[in-house]
N, C-alpha and C positions, 0 to 999 in steps of 0.2 A: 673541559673547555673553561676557560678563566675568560670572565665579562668584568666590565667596568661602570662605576652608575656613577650616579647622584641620587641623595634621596632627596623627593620636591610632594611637601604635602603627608609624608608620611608614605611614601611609596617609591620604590627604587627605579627608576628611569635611566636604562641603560644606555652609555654611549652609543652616537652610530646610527641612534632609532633602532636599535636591532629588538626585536618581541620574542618573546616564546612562546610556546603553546599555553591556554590558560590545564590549569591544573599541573605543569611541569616542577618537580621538587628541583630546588637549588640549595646552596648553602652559601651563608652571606658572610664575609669576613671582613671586618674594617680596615680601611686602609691606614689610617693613623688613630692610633686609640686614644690618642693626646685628644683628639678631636670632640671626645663624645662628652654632652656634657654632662653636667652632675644629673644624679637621679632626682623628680622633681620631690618636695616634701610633700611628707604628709599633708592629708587634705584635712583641713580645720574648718568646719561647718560653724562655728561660731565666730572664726574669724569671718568668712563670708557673708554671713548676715551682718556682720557689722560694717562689711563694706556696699551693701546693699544698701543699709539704714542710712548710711552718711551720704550715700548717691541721691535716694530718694528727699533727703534734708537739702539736698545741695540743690535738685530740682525745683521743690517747696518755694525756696530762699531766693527761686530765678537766677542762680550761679548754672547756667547752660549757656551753651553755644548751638544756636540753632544746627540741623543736620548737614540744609542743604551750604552753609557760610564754612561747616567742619570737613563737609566733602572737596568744597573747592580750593579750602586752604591744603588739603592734602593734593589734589591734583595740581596746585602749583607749587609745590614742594618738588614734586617726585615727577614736572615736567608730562603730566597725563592730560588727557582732552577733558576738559569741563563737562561735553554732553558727548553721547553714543554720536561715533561720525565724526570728530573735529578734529 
């Protein structure tokens, strides 16, 4: 039997709504391998902390955007309700 998905999250969501039983083996094969993207790089722990260090500086310095001014510029961006309900 050949099913069709998307992956959302990290998890493949079959057309249809269709489920299968949990524990059922499948085999997943990409539909266009152009698709997939690159492998991510290496993980640099010292690049991290240095972006960590320049976040906390930035903070320090008062270079922030309050949360709730960050949340709302996003929900009118991308046409979402400002509070649960609107």
């Amino acid at each position: 039997m050949a099913l069709e998905g998307t992956v959302v999250n990290g998890v493949i969501v079959l057309d249809g709504g269709v489920q299968l039983p949990e524990g059922e083996r499948v085999r997943v094969e990409v539909a266009d391998p152009d698709d997939l993207a690159p492998p991510p790089e290496p993980y640099d722990r010292e690049q991290e902390l240095a972006i960590l260090r320049e976040s906390i500086e930035d903070m320090k310095a008062g270079r922030t955007t309050p949360a709730r001014r960050a949340l709302a510029d996003i929900a009118r961006k991308y046409g979402l309700p400002l509070e649960p309900g609107e």
